[in-house]
Steps between C-alpha positions, in 0.01 A plus 500: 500500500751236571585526055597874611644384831752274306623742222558793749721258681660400209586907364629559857755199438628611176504877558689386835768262289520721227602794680865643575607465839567860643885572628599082488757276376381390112773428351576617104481163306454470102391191278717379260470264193578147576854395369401278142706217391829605330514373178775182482473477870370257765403609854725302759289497826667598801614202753793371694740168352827366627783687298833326409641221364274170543842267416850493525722745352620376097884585618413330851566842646344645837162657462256675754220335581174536389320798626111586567419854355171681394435656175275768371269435205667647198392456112783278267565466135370202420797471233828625505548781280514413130708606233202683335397698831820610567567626166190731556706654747785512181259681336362782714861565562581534119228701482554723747860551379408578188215758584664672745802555255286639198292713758847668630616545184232674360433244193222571224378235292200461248340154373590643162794712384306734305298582754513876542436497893717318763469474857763521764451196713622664787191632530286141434769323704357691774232561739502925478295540810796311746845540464648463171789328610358201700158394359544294142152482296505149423270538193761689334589280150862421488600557118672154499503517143684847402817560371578869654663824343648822706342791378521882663206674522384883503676537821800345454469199722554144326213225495502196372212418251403192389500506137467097374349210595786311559619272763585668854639355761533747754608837566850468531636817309171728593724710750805520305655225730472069500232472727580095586138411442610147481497503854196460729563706798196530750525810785286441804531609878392356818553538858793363718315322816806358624629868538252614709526219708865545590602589796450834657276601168156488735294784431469717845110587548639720742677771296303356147805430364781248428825453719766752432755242434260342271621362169465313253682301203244469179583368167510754164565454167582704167712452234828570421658508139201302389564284804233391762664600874377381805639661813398551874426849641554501894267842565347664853122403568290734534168427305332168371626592151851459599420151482424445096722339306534483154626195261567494169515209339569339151203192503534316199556167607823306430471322145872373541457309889447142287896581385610568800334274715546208284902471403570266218237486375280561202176632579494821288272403226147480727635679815624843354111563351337343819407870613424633189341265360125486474471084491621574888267754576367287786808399603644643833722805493861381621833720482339748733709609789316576837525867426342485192180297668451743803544829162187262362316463809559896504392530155165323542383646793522820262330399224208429712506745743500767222144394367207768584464524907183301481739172537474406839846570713707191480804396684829467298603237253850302621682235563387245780692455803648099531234431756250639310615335196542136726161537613332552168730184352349285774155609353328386887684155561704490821806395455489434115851394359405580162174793391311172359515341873706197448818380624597417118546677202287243247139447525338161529525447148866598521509789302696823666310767670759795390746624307858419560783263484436122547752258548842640400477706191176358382350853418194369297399232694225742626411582132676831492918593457436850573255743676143333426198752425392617795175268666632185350475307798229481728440782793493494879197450723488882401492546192847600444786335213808414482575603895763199472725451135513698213652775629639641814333803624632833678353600855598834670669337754888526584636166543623426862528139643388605827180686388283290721658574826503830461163623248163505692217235477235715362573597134857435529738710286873599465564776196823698432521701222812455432747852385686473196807559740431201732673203488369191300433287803200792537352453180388144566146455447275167572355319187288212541342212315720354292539514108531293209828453538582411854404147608210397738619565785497908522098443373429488866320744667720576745762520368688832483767610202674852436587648231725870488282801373616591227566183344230359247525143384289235211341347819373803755143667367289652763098600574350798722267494786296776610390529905157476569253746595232423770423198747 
């Protein structure tokens, strides 16, 4: 009796619990895949450090003090980006180019000239069943190795067939017209914040819709007699979409910044393949201007968002802000001078803990003249090389010296995008870290350089963070 007692007490409880409450607040919530471990990456747990310089200025100039902020976890390359990953991004671009071009212009090709049946790749190029003009099949095979002839068919319109198996290079005459396949240009678009934020742009709940006077100024680009414009459109706005912008952008990085850089001087021998070069493969990518990082951050966030839509929703790949990248570069230690905790930059055995310029001039006292491959040198508490030497990194910060008075102390961050039209003191942006060529002093932490964004030099790389999702 009491057997029968127990289990009648025990269906009431789980028919009760199991049951929807009638006319009540529930709530609509959904379970979704835990984030996984980006590949390259190391999570940075959130926490709160002591932000700014930990010693006196290098030029004995005034500096703000040091500054207690929080930080949200975020996930960090644990390298800076390499010569070979970059040039994945090379790739894709050239291939993109170059399928998009024969798809357009209607090319046919066969693995063999006799072959009596061709196919227009316009029609393997892309995906039918979406719109022909956006969607690229990537398993399309470029015919890299074709020499091409123009040939009119039964309706009079010319094609070009491939009709040897010859070197090809790229489709520069498939139109009719030089196509300038030599250069990499990547399109992407993305969403001007800072415009919405301006003043008098609120959105009125009221009347659902934006101010009036609303406007906004947003960056386009196209080309112009082969030419890549940028220009800024001031427009009225009236919908969220007003507030895309579009870049276009030639990313190939700049082979010739060693010449530059480096005046009297003869470095051309090693420096002029250091890019191209598979022997620096794991090297990090420098002669990338700021612009060109944040079209990669772009760029990678796309490659990995467009998998099937079982990947769990992620948040977007880009640069850190300067406190984010400070924090991570302390790797936990409280008021570290240096990422490997120690006021100096030789170990106990006297060996040097980075990359960069000893002494005066002494470029190999640290066993490398140059960039060194990247994880050379021991990591942080975190996991995470090179944060100090090697080479000086990009952050998506604009470069003020009053930040700290004015930024907040939770997640601190200051970010302009600067117009093509603004003045150069706007296009300052904050690198940190140090490289191999700048003595030890700028491997501090805290301390803050700039560099102007559309400049590239042999001594600024950069690496992405992505914001965390969850507690």
């Amino acid at each position: 009796m009491k057997k029968l007692l127990f289990i009648a007490l025990v269906t009431t409880v789980l028919v009760t619990g199991c049951s929807q409450p009638k006319g009540q607040l529930v709530g609509i919530y959904g379970s979704a895949r835990p984030e996984e471990m980006p590949y390259g990456m190391i999570f940075v747990q959130r926490g709160s450090f002591n932000m700014g310089a930990n010693d006196q200025s290098i030029t004995w100039a005034m500096q703000p003090t040091q500054k207690t902020v929080s930080i949200d976890a975020f996930w960090m390359d644990q390298t800076e980006i390499t010569n070979g990953e970059y040039r994945q991004f090379i790739y894709w671009v050239r291939d993109s180019l170059v399928l998009t071009a024969l798809a357009r212009n209607e090319v046919e090709f066969g693995l063999d000239p006799e072959e009596s049946e061709y196919y227009t790749l316009r029609y393997d190029a892309y995906d039918e069943s979406k719109d022909p003009d956006t969607l690229l099949n990537w398993r399309a095979k470029i015919p890299w190795n074709a020499r091409w002839e123009y040939e009119m068919d039964d309706e009079e319109k010319g094609v070009y067939r491939a009709v040897n198996s010859v070197y090809f290079n790229g489709p520069d005459q498939l139109s009719g017209r030089q196509l300038n396949s030599h250069k990499m240009i990547y399109y992407y678009e993305y969403i001007a914040y800072d415009q919405a934020a301006r003043v008098g742009n609120s959105f009125d709940p009221n009347r659902a819709s934006y101010n009036d006077k609303a406007t906004v100024k947003i960056d386009s680009s196209f080309f112009r007699d082969g030419k890549i414009v940028d220009t800024v459109i001031e427009k009225p706005l009236r919908n969220r979409s007003d507030l895309i912008s579009t870049k276009i952008i030639n990313i190939y990085p700049d082979t010739m910044c060693w010449m530059s850089e480096f005046a009297y001087s003869y470095n051309e021998p090693a420096m002029l393949n250091y890019f191209a070069h598979p022997s620096y493969g794991q090297f990090p990518v420098v002669g990338i201007t700021w612009e060109q990082a944040e079209a990669f951050c772009h760029w990678r966030t796309k490659i990995y968002t467009d998998l099937p839509n079982n990947m769990p929703r992620i948040q977007e790949y880009r640069l850190p802000t300067d406190a984010e990248w400070e924090y991570a570069a302390r790797g936990g230690r409280h008021n570290a001078l240096y990422p490997w905790g120690g006021p100096y930059v030789r170990d106990y055995k006297g060996c040097f803990m980075a990359n960069f310029k000893p002494m005066r001039g002494n470029y190999t006292e640290d066993g490398y003249l140059i960039p060194s491959q990247v994880g050379s040198f021991d990591p942080n508490d975190w996991g995470l090389f090179d944060m100090s030497g090697n080479v000086a990194e990009w952050t998506s910060t604009s470069y003020d010296n009053t930040l700290p008075y004015f930024t907040l102390d939770m997640n601190p961050s200051y970010e302009y995008n600067a117009k093509s039209t603004d003045p150069k003191i706007m296009k300052r942006k904050v690198i940190k870290g140090g490289s191999w060529k700048d003595v030890g002093a700028y491997l501090q932490c805290g301390v803050t350089d700039w560099e102007y964004q559309d400049k590239c030099r042999p001594s600024i790389g950069f690496r992405c963070v992505r914001s965390y999702i969850g507690n």
